[in-house]
KOLMAR-477659 format. One line per field, with one value per residue (C-alpha): residue in three letters; x, y, z. Coordinates in Angstrom, 3 decimals, m for minus. Layout:
type = [ALA;...]
px = [X;...]
py = [Y;...]
pz = [Z;...]
// end
This chain:
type = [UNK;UNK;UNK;UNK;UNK;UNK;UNK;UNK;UNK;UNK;UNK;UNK;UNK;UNK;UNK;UNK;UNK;UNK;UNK;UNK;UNK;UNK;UNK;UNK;UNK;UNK;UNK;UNK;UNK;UNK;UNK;UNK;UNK;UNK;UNK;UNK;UNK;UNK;UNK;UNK;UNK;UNK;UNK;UNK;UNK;UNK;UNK;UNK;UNK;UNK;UNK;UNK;UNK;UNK;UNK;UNK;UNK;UNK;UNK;UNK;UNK;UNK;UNK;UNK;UNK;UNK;UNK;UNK;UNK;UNK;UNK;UNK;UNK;UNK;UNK;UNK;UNK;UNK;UNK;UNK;UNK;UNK;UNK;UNK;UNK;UNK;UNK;UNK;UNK;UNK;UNK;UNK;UNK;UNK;UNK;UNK;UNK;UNK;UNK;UNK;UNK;UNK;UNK;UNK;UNK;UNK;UNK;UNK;UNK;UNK;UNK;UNK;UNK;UNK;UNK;UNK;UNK;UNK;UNK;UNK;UNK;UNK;UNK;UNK;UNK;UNK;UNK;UNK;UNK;UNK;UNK;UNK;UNK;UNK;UNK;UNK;UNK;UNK;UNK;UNK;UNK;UNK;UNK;UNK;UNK;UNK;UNK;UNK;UNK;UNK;UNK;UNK;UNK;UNK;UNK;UNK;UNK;UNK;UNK;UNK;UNK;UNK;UNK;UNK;UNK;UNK;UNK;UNK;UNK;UNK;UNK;UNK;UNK;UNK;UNK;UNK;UNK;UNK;UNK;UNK;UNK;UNK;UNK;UNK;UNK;UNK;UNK;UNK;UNK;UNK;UNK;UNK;UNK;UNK;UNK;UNK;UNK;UNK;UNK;UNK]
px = [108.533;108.418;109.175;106.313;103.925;104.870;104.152;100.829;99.906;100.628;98.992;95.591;95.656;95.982;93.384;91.415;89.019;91.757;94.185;91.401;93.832;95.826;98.325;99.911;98.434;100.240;102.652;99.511;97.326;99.214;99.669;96.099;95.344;97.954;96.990;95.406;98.570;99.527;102.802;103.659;103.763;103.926;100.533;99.774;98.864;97.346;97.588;95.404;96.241;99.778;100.384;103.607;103.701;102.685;100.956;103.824;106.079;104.838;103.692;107.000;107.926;105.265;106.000;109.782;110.910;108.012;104.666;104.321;103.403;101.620;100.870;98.050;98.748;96.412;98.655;102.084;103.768;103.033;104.307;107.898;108.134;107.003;109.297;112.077;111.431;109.986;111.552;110.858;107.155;105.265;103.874;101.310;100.500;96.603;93.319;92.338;88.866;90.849;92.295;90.917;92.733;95.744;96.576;95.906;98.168;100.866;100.398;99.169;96.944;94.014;94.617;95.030;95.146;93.985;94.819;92.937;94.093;91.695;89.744;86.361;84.277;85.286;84.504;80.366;78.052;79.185;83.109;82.442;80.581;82.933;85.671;84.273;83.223;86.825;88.053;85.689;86.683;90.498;90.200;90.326;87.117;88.637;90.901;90.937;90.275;90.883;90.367;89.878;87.575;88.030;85.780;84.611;83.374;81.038;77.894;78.634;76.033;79.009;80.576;76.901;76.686;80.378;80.166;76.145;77.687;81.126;78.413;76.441;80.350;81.425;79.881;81.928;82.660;83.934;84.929;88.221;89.003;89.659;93.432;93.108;97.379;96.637;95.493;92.436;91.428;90.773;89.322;89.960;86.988;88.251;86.474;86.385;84.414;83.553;80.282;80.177;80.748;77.539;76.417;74.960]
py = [107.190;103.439;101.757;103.396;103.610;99.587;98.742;101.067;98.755;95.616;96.644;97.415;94.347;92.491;94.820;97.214;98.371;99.021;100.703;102.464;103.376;102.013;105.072;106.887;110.614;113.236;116.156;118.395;116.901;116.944;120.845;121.465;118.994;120.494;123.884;124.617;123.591;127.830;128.880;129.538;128.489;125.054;122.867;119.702;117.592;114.395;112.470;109.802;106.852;108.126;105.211;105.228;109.009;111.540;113.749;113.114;114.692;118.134;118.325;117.870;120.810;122.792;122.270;122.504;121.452;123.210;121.261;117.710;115.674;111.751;109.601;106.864;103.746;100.393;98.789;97.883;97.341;100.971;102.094;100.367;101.854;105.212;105.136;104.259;107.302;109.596;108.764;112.525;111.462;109.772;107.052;105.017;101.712;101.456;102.069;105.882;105.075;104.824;108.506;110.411;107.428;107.479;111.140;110.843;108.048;110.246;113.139;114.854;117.713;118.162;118.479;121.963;119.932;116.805;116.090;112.705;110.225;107.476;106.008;107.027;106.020;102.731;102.529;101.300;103.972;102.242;102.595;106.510;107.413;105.998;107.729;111.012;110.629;110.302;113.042;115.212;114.202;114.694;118.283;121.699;123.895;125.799;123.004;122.389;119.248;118.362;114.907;114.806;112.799;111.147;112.977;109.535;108.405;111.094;109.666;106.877;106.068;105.602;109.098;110.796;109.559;110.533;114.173;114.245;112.907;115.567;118.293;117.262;117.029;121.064;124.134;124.780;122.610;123.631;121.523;122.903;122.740;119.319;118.092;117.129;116.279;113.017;109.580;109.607;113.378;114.416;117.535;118.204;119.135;121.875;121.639;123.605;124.170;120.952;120.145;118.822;115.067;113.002;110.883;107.899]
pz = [98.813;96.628;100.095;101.758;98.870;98.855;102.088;102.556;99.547;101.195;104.690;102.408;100.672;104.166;105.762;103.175;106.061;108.677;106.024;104.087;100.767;98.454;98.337;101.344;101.215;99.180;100.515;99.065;100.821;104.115;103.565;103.835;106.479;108.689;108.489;111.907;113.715;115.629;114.339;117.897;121.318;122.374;121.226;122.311;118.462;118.157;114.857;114.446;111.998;111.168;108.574;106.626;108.001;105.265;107.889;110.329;108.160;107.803;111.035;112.692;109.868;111.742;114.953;114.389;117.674;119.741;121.888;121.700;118.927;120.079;117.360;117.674;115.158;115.712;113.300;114.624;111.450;110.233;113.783;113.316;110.273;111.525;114.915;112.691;110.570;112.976;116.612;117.646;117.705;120.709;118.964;121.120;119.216;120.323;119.265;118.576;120.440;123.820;122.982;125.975;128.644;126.161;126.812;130.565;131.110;129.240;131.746;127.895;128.029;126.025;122.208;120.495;117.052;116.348;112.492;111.141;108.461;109.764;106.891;108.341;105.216;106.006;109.120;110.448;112.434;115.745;114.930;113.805;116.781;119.091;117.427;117.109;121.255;121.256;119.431;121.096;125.098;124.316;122.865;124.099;124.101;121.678;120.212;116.119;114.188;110.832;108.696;104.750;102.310;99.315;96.549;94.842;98.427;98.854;97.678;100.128;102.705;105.270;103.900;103.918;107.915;108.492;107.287;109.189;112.978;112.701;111.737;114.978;116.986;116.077;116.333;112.490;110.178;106.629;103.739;101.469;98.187;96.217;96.463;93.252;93.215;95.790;94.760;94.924;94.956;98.283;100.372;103.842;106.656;109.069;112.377;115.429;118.943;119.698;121.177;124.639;124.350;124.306;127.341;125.234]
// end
């Protein structure tokens, strides 16, 4: 866990936008963002913005051999790391907003899950909507989506737009309960039913 909490730190310090945190997630944390992922069958999940691979983790435990996993990492020396650690995973080292074209070119169906560790706070109006267009054209109608928050970042202006734009993308979305065991305290959205995607 020092190796990877150690690198996360050096990847923010290089690029505190792109990275988002100074701390990979907690296994708490992971729990509850993990939780729509069936208990059967074989479901196609998406992880966006793996990082040193907290999320990775438990959803391999999840899946435990069943559907197909694909990882999207923009930053190729989190995706070493994580395809030395994880080499189960499809790891696609690209940008999340290409997700829909990513998936086709890996014969991939539509997403059951897509779980989110992207630092969407972070990111400007233009970079959000593009994402969430992305998110929304790569899932099944009745496909599930979760991301978190950080609780300080609420009263953000990017945070306030963020949490507006994914309650225009889903029919439901519903906040959970702090993480208050992850640095910084977090809280996951749950999302389902996305809307259809947008045409501008």
């Amino acid at each position: 866990m020092a190796k990877e909490s150690a690198l996360f730190l050096r990847q923010f310090l290089r690029s505190p936008i792109a990275t988002g945190a100074i701390a990979p997630s907690s296994r708490y944390l992971a729990a509850a963002v993990t939780t729509p992922i069936p208990e059967r069958g074989d479901p196609v999940v998406v992880e966006l913005g793996p990082g040193t691979g907290p999320f990775t983790a438990e959803i391999q435990r999840r899946l435990g051999g069943r559907g197909r996993h694909i990882a999207i990492e923009i930053n190729p020396l989190l995706a070493r790391h994580l395809a030395e650690r994880h080499p189960e995973v499809e790891l696609v080292v690209d940008d999340a907003v290409k997700l829909p074209r990513l998936l086709a070119d890996r014969d991939a169906p539509a997403a059951d899950v897509i779980v989110s560790g992207l630092p969407w706070a972070a990111f400007s109006a233009g970079t959000q909507i593009r994402l969430l267009r992305a998110v929304l054209g790569a899932m099944r109608p009745d496909g599930a989506f979760t991301t978190f928050s950080y609780v300080h970042a609420q009263a953000l202006g990017p945070a306030i737009s963020f949490r507006q734009r994914l309650r225009g993308a889903f029919e439901e979305v519903v906040p959970g309960r702090t993480i208050w065991r992850n640095l910084p305290p977090a809280f996951v959205y749950h999302a389902r039913r996305p809307r259809p995607v947008p045409e501008r």
